[in-house]
N, C-alpha and C positions, 0 to 999 in steps of 0.2 A: 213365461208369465201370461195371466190371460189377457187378454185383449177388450178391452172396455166398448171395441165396435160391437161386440158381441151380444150387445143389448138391444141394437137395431134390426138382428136377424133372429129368426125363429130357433127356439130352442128345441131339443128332440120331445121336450113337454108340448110343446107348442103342435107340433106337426100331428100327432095322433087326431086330436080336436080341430084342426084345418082340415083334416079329410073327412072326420065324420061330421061336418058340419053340413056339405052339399052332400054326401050319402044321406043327412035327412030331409034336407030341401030337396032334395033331386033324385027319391027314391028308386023312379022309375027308371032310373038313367045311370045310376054310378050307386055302388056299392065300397064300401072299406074292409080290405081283406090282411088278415096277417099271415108275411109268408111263412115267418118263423121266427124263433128267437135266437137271441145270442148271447154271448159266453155270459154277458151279466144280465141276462134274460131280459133287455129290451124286445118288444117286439118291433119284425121288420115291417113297417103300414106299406100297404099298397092301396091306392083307389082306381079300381076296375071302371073304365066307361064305355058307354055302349049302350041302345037300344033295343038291342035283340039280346037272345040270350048267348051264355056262354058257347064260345068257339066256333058259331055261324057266321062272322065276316072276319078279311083281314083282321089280324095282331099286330099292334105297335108297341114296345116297353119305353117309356121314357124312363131316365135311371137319372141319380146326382146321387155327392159325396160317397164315391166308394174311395176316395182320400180325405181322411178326417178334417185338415185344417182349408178344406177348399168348400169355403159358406157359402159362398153364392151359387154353387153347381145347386144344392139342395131349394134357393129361393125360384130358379129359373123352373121348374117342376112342376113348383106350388103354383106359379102363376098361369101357366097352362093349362091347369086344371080345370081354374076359375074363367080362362077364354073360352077354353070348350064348351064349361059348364052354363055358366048365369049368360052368356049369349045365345043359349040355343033356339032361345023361346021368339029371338029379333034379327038376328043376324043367317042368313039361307046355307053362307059357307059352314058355320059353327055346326049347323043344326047336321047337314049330310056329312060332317067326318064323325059324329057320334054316332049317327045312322049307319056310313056305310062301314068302321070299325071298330075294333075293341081294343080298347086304348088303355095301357095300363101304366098309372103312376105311380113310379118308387122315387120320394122324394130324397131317401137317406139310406143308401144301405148299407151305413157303418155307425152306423148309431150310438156305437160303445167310442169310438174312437171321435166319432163328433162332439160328444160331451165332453171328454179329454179334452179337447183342443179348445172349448169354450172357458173350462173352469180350470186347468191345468196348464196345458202346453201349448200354448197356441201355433207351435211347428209342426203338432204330432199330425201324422199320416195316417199309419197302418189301424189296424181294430185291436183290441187289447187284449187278445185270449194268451195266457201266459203258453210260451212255447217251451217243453217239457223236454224234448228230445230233438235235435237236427235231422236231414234227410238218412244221415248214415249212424242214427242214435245215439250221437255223443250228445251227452245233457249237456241244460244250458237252462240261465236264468232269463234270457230275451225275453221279449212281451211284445209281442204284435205282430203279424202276417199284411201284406201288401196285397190289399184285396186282387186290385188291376193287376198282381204278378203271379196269380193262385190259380188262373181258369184254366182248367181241365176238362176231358169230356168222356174219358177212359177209352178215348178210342186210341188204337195201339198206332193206327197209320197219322194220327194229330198228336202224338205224344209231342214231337218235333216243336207241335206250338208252345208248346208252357216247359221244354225243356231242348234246348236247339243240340247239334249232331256238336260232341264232342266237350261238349259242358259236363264235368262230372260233378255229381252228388256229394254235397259235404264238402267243396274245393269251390274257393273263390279266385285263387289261380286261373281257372278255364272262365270265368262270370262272360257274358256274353253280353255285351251293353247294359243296359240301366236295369241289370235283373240282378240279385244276390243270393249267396247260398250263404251268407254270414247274418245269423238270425237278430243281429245285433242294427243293419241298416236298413233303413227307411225303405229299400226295395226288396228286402227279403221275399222271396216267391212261396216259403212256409216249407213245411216238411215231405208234401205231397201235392200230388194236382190237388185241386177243389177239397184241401186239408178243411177250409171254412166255414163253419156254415150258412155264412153270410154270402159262400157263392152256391155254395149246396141249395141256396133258397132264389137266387137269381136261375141256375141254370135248369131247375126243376121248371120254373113258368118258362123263361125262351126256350126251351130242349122240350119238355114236356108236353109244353100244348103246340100242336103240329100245325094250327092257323096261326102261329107267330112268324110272320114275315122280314119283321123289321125291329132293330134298337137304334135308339139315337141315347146316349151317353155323354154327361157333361162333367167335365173338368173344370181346371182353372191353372191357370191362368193362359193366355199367349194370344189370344182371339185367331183361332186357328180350329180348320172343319178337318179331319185326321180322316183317313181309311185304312184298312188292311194294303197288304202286311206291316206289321211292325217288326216280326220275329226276325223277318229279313228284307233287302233291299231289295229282292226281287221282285218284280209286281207281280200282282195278283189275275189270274184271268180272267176276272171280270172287272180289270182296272177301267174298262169305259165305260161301264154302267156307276161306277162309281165314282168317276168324274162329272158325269150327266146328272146324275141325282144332286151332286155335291155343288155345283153351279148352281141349280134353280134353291137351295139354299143359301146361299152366298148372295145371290140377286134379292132372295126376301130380307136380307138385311143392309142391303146398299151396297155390295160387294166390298162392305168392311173387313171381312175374313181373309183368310189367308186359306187358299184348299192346298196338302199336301198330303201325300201315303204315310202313315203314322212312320217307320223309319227314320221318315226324312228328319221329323224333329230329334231321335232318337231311338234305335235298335232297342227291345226289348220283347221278352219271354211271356208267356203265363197273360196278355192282356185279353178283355172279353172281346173286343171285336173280331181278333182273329179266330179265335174257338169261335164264334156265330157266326161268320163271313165261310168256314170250312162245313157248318151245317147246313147251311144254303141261306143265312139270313145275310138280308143288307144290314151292316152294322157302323154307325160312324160316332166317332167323337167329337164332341166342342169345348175346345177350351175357351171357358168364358173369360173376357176382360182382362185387364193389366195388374192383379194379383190376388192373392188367396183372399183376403179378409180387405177388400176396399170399403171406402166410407159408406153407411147405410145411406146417405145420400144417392148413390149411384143405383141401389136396388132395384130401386122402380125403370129409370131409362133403359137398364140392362136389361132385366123381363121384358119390358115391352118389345126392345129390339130383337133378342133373342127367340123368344118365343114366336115372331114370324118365322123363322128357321124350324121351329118346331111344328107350327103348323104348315111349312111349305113341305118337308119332310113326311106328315100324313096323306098328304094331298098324293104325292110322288108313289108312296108304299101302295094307298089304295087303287091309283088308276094304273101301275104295271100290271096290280094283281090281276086286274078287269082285262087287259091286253096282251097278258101271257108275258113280261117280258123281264117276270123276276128269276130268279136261278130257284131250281125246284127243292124244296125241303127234304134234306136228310134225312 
């Protein structure tokens, strides 16, 4: 049933007009891009920031709700917008992370499934695109694909990520942790890598423009800073840049977090940090707070505290770039 908090949090009506609001205040600095649409033709908003033009400094994606019933991932976005933004003009730190990158906010990129969970279901996850066929084409009346279990990059030697060695297609028998080939659960990974268009429109901006450095991804819940690998327990080789990075976050918010290898919380298939982390970007997640849909009361402390995470995170992306000592783009 829905959730009457849902009145204290931005709706997907709400968020198109929160971005083009400082793309008209702040013309010079931030524009409102659609990456694309989806199954029920929402558009996906993104607001671009930056002082320069396109693709001349580091790239940062900020991303929320790529799980529908998780509201606050989508407020912590919106509020970083407006630190980077209405500060630039007073504040010297504000002013050089717009100056020295290009910052791109995707508040919501399940838009279909967001509103489901507002006026519908307020458990639902996945995005709503009716799935017509399974991986090995047995039909089926399911409806929704798990975005975080869909990312693909068509590279034959990363297949492994969004489909691990011995997991067969169409068999929930082999399911390899919290990933499904049973179109009917919350984790289903969909019929194909990047079946979605809702990843077809994230992986075109981090894959596509080659000054994307870095994502930082918010969740919800567990107050936990996550890294690659998740697909497997084994760490990643640049698990010490990714504990380095992942500290000087955790300290911007009083070492309230929890920093682990995504794994640890839970094995699973198809997530975007490991597809970005295998392209050469830094990619981390934050599961925000102590659950999906907490009181609107909480919104405001949560942004403010999170969002130092967010800006200690630009800080970190821009000045590796400056010293050489990010891993080099795919």
């Amino acid at each position: 049933t829905p959730n009457p908090a849902g009145a204290g949090y931005h709706s997907y009506e709400e968020i198109g007009p929160e971005l083009e609001q400082p793309a008209q205040q702040y013309p010079q600095l931030c524009s409102r891009v659609s990456l694309g649409r989806t199954h029920e033709g929402r558009e996906i908003w993104a607001l671009r920031i930056g002082s320069s033009g396109e693709g001349q400094q580091p790239g940062i994606v900020i991303t929320g709700c790529h799980h529908a019933r998780e509201w606050m991932s989508v407020e912590v976005p919106l509020h970083v917008a407006h630190q980077l933004l209405d500060n630039y003009a007073t504040d010297p730190a504000a002013k050089a992370r717009v100056d020295k990158a290009e910052i791109w906010i995707v508040p919501c990129v399940n838009p279909d499934g967001y509103e489901h969970s507002r006026s519908e279901d307020s458990w639902w996850r996945k995005n709503r695109r009716p799935v017509e066929h399974d991986a090995v084409g047995k039909p089926t009346e399911a409806i929704g694909v798990d975005l975080n279990r869909n990312y693909c990059d068509q590279d034959p030697e990363h297949f492994v990520l969004y489909r691990p060695q011995g997991d067969t297609p169409g068999s929930t028998a082999d399911d390899w942790g919290a990933t499904s080939d049973n179109p009917r659960s919350d984790t289903y990974r969909g019929p194909s890598g990047a079946s979605e268009v809702e990843v077809q429109a994230l992986l075109q901006l981090e894959l596509g423009r080659k000054n994307i450095r870095g994502v930082l991804d918010h969740h919800s819940y567990g107050e936990m800073i996550l890294y690659p690998w998740g697909h497997t327990d084994e760490p990643a080789p640049n698990r010490d840049l990714y504990v380095e990075i992942g500290k000087s976050l955790n300290e911007a918010m009083g070492n309230r977090y929890s920093l682990k290898q995504s794994s640890g919380l839970y094995p699973s298939s198809g997530e975007s940090d490991d597809i970005h982390n295998a392209n050469g970007l830094i990619s981390f997640t934050l599961e925000v707070g102590r659950s999906f849909q907490p009181k609107p009361s909480t919104i405001a402390p949560t942004c403010e505290l999170v969002g130092q995470a967010n800006l200690a995170f630009i800080d970190q992306i821009v000045a590796r770039v400056e010293d050489g000592s990010l891993p080099a783009r795919v």
